[in-house]
VEXSE-867349 format. One line per field, with one value per residue (C-alpha): residue in three letters; residue number from 1; x, y, z. Coordinates in steps of 0.5 Angstrom, whole numbers. Layout:
% VEXSE-867349
resn = (ALA  ...)
resi = (NUM  ...)
x = (X  ...)
y = (Y  ...)
z = (Z  ...)
END
This chain:
% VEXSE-867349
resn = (UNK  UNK  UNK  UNK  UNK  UNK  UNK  UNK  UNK  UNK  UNK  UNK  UNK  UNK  UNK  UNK  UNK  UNK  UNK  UNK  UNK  UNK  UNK  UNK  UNK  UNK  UNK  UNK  UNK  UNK  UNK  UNK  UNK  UNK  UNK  UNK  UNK  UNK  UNK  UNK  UNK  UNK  UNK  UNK  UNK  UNK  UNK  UNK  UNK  UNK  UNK  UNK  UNK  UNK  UNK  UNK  UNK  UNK  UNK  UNK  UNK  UNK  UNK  UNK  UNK  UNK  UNK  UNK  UNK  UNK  UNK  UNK  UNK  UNK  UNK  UNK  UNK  UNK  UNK  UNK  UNK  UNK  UNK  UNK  UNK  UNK  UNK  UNK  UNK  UNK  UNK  UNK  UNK  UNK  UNK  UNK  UNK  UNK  UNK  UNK  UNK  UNK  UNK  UNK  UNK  UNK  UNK  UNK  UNK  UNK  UNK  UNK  UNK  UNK  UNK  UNK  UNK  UNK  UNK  UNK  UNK  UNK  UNK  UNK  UNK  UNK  UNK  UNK  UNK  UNK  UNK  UNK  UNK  UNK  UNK  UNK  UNK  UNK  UNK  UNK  UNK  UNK  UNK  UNK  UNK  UNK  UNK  UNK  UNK  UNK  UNK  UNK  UNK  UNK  UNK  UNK  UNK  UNK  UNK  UNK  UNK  UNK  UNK  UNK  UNK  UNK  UNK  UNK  UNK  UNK  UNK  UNK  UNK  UNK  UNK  UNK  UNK  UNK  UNK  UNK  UNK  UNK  UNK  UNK  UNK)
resi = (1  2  3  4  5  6  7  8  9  10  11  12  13  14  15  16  17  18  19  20  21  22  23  24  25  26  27  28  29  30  31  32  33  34  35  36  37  38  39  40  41  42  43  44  45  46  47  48  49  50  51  52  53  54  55  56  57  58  59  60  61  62  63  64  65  66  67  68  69  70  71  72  73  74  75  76  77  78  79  80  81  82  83  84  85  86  87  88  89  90  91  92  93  94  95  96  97  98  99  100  101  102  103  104  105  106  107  108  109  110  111  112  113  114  115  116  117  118  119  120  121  122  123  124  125  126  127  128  129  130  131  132  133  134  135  136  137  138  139  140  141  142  143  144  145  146  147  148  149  150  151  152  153  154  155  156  157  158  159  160  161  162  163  164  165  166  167  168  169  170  171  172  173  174  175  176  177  178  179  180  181  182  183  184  185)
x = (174  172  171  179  181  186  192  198  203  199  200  194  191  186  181  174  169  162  159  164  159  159  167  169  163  167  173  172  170  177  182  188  184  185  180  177  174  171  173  175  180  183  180  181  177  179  175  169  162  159  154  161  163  156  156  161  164  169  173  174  173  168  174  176  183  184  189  192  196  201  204  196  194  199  197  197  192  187  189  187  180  179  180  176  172  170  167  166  173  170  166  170  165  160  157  150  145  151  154  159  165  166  164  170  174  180  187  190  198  202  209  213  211  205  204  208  203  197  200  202  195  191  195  193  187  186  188  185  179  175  172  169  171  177  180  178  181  185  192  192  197  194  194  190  185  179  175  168  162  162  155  157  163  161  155  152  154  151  144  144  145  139  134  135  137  140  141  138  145  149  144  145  153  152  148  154  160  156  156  162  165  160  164  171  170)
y = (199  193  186  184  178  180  182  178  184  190  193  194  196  194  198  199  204  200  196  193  194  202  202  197  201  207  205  201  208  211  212  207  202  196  191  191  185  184  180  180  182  184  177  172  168  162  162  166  167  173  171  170  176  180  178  182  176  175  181  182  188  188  190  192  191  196  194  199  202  206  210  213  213  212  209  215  218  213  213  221  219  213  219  225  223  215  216  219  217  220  214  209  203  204  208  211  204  200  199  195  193  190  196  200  205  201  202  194  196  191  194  199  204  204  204  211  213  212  215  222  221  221  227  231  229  231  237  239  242  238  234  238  232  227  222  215  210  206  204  195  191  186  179  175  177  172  173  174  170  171  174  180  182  187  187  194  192  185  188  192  187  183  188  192  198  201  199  205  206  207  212  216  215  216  223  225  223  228  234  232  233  239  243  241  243)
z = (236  234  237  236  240  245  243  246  248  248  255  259  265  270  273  277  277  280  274  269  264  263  265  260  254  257  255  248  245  246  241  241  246  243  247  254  257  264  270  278  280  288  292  295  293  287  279  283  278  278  284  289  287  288  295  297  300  296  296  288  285  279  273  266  263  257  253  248  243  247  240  240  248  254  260  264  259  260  269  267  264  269  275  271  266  266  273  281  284  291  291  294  294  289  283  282  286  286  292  295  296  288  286  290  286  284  280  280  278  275  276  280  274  274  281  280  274  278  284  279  277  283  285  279  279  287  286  278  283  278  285  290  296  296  291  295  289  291  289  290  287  281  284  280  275  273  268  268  265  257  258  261  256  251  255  251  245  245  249  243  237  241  242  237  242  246  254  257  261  254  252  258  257  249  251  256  252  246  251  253  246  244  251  248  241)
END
């Protein structure tokens, strides 16, 4: 994927995982994603900055929207990845040393029919066996989602490009998604 600006009719879906950062480089990898941007969203709280939302006070989500090209990847398929590939679902607040409810594990449906998608996608992922305890994502309806400072998008990217190497995250991400190729092939 490259650093497209957003397209103006492309379906997407916004969720959260912990940190926006590994959620958004997760996804901008897939085929058929189209652009990704990181943000807030399932608040109460108006234009909240990162350091608002970092509280834990404000009730928003750190979140990705993935917009995506439905005639290369549907949106269930990338609910199916979120909920068994792209992060622990049985976490409901927090991932790895993120811990709070901005880092809850989140689906912020748009419509009746991805409320629906989500709720198949959930099911098949509680009984997948691929997770020993129960799927805490929650189901929230998207309300309002506001856009995170510019620095935090393509955060890994533009680590990269400034450093010259890679985030240590993303290298632990890049060795995963390797090994994950090298099981399924």
């Amino acid at each position: 994927m490259t650093n497209a600006p957003q397209p103006p009719q492309a379906p997407y879906a916004t969720i959260a995982a912990g940190c926006f950062w590994c959620v958004e480089s997760e996804f901008r990898r897939l085929p058929g994603v189209l652009y990704t941007r990181s943000g807030y969203e399932g608040g109460h709280t108006e234009s909240p900055s990162y350091d608002d939302v970092c509280t834990g006070a404000t009730g928003h989500a750190e979140a990705v929207e993935v917009y995506f090209d439905p005639k290369i990847i549907t949106y269930r398929e990338i609910l199916d990845h979120f909920l068994t590939r792209a992060h622990d679902p049985t976490q409901l607040n927090g991932q790895g040393p993120d811990l709070g409810s901005q880092y809850r594990s989140a689906i912020f449906y748009h419509d009746e029919d991805q409320l629906k998608q989500a709720q198949e996608a959930i099911a098949a992922a509680e009984t997948s066996g691929r997770w020993k305890a129960p799927i805490a994502t929650t189901l929230e309806p998207q309300a309002h989602f506001w856009v995170a400072e510019d620095y935090h998008q393509q955060y890994y990217d533009k680590y990269e490009q400034s450093r010259g190497l890679p985030h240590p995250n993303h290298v632990r991400k890049r060795l995963k998604w390797a090994q994950e190729s090298k099981m399924s092939s």
